[in-house]
C-alpha positions in Angstrom: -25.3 -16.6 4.7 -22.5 -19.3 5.8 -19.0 -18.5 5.0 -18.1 -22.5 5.5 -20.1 -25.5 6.8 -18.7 -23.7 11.0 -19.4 -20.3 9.8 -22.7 -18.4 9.7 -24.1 -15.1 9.6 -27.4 -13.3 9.7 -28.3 -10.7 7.0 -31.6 -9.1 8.0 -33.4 -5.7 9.3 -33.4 -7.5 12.8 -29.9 -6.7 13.3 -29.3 -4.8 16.1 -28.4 -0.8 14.9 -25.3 -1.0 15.7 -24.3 -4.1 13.9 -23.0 -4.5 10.7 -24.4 -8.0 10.2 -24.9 -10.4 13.0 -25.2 -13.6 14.7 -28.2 -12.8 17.1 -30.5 -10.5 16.4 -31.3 -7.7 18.3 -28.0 -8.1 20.0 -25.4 -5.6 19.8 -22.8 -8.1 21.6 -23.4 -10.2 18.2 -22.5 -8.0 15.4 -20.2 -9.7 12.7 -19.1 -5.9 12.6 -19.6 -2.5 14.6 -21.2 0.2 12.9 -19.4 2.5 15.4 -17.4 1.4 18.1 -16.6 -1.7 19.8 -16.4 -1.4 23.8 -15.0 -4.7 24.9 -17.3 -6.4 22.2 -20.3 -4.9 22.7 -21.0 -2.7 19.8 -22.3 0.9 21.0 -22.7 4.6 19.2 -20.5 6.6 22.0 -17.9 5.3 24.0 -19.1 5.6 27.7 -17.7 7.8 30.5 -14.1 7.1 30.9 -13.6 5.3 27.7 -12.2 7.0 24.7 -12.3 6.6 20.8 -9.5 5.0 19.2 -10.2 5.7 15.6 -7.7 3.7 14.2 -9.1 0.4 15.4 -12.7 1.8 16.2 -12.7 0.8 19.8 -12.9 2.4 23.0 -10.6 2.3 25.1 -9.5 3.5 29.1 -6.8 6.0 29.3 -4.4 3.5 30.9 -4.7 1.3 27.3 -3.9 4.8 25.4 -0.9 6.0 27.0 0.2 1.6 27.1 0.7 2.9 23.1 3.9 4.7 24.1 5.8 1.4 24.7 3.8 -1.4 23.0 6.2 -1.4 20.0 3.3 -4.5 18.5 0.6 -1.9 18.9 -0.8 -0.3 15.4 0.9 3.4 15.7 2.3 2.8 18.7 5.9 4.4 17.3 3.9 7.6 15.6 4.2 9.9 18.5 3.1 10.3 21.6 -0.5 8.7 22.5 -3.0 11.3 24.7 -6.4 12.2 25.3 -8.0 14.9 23.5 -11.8 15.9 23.8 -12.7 12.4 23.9 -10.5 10.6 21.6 -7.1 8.8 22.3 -5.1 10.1 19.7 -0.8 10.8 18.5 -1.9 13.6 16.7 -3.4 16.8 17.1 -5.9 18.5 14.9 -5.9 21.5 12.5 -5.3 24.8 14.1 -3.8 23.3 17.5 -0.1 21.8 18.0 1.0 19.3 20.7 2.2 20.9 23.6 5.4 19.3 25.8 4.5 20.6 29.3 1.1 19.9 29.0 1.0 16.5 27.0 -1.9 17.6 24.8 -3.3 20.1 21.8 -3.1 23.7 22.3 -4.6 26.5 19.8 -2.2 27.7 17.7 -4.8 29.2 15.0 -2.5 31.1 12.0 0.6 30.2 13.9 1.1 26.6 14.0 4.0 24.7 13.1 3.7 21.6 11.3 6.9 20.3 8.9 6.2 17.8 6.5 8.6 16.0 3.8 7.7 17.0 0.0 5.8 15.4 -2.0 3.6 14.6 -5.1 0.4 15.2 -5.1 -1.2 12.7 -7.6 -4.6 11.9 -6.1 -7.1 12.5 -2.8 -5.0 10.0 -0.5 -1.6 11.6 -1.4 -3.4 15.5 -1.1 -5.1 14.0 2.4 -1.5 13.2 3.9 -0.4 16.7 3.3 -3.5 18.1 6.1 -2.4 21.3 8.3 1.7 20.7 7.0 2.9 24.2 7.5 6.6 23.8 6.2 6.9 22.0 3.6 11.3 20.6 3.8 11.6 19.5 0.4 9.5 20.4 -3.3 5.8 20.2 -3.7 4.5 18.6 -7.2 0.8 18.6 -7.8 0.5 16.6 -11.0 -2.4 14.5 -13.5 -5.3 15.7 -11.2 -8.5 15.4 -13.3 -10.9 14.7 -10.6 -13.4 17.9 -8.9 -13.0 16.1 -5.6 -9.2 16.5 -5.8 -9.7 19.9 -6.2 -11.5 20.4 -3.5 -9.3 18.2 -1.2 -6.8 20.5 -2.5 -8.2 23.6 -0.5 -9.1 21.7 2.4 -5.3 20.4 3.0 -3.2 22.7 1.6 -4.3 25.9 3.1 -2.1 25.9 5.8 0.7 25.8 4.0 3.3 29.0 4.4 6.8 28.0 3.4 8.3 25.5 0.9 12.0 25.0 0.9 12.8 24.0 -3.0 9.9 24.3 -5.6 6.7 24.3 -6.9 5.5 22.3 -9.4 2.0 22.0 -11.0 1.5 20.1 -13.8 -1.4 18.5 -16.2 -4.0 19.3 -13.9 -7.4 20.0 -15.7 -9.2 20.4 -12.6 -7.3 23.8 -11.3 -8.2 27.1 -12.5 -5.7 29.0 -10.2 -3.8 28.6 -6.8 -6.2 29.8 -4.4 -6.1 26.5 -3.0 -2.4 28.0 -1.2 -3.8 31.2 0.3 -1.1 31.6 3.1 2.1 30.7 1.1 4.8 33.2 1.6 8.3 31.6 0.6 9.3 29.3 -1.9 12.9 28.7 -1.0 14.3 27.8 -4.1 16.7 25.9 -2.2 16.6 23.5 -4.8 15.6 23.9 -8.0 13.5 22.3 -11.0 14.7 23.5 -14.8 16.3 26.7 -13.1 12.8 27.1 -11.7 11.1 27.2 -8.3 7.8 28.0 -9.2 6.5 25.9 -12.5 3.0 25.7 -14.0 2.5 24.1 -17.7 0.0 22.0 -19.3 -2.9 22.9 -17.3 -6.0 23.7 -19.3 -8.1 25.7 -17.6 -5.5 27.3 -15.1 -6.4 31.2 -16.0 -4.4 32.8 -13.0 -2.2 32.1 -9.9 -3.3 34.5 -6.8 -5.6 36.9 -6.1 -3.4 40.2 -5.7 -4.7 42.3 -2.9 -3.2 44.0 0.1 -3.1 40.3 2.2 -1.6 38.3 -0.4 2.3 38.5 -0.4 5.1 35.9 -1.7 8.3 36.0 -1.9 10.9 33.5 -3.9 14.2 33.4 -2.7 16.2 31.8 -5.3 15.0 31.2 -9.4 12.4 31.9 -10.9 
C-alpha cells in the first residue's frame, strides 16, 4: 500500500512479529510501527538489560535519558514530576499502593496508608473516572454524573477505591449503571467544606441505585458539615 508516489508500505503475514506493518519483511528494524517497544529503531518485545520502558512514547530508554526528563522542558512530561526508575520502567509516577519517596528517589509501599491529593472533579465517562486512579484526598467536590455504560461502573471500583476524604461534596447523579456506592469502600469524611443545595452528600435520578453502603463493623463515615 503507497501513501504517495515516495511512500510505500508492506501489509502482509511476513512482517516481522514485532512490526505493525513494514517495509522489509522479516525485519524488525523495518516496522512502519512497533508492536511493543522501539530500542533505538529496532522493534523488540522487552527492553534489554539496562534499558527501561518509557510508556509514554513506547521506547526504551538508558537511565541517563530518564533522569535528562527532569530538565528537558521540550520533553513530553518532562514538567510532571520527577522522572526515576522503577521495576523496569522509567516513570514520574508511582503506582497504586506505593508513594514516591524523597530520600530515596523512588516508590515505597504504603498499602492502606498512602497519600495521594487530587483536584475535584466530574466524573462523566472512563477517561475522566481513569484520571481519578489511587487519589486519596480528594481538595475540592466529587460529581459522578450521566454514566450509563457497565464498563464505567466497573472503572468506578477500580479507581475510586482508594479514596478516604473529600473536602466539599458528593454528588451522584443520573447514573443508571450504579446500584449503590460500594465502588467508595474506604471513604471516611466528606468535609462539607463547601456545599451543593445545603448538601454534602446528594444522590437523585438514579434508577437502579437501591442502597449506599454496606453497614458493618468496618464501614464508618462521617460528614462534617450539611447534610
Amino acid at each position: 500500500y503507497c501513501w504517495n508516489q515516495d511512500t510505500c508500505q508492506i501489509f502482509s503475514d511476513d512482517c516481522h512479529a514485532e512490526c505493525l506493518g513494514c517495509t522489509k519483511p522479516a525485519s524488525n528494524e523495518h516496522c512502519e510501527v512497533c508492536k511493543n517497544f522501539d530500542n533505538d529503531g529496532v522493534c523488540v518485545a522487552e527492553c534489554p538489560e539496562n534499558r527501561y520502558i518509557l510508556q509514554i512514547l513506547g521506547k526504551c530508554i538508558s537511565e541517563k535519558e530518564c533522569h535528562s526528563r527532569n530538565i528537558r522542558n521540550n520533553s513530553p512530561g518532562a514538567n510532571q514530576g520527577v522522572w526515576f526508575i522503577y521495576k523496569g520502567e522509567c516513570r514520574n509516577t508511582c503506582p497504586e499502593e506505593t508513594e514516591f519517596n524523597e530520600t530515596l528517589q523512588n516508590c515505597v509501599p504504603c498499602f492502606n496508608e498512602c497519600y495521594k491529593p487530587c483536584e475535584g472533579a466530574e466524573l462523566v465517562n472512563s477517561l475522566t473516572i481513569e484520571d481519578m486512579r489511587g487519589c486519596t484526598h480528594i481538595n475540592g467536590s466529587l460529581s459522578i454524573l450521566s454514566l450509563k455504560n457497565n464498563y464505567d461502573r466497573d472503572d468506578l471500583f477500580t479507581s475510586l477505591k482508594s479514596v478516604r476524604y473529600i473536602r466539599d461534596y458528593l454528588k451522584i447523579s443520573r447514573c443508571d449503571v450504579i446500584n449503590d456506592l460500594q465502588f467508595l469502600p474506604n471513604l471516611r469524611e466528606i468535609g462539607g467544606m463547601n456545599l451543593f443545595a445545603n448538601k454534602s452528600l446528594l444522590a437523585h435520578d438514579n434508577r437502579n441505585l437501591k442502597k449506599l453502603w454496606d453497614l458493618n463493623a468496618n464501614f464508618s463515615l462521617q460528614i462534617k458539615h450539611g447534610k
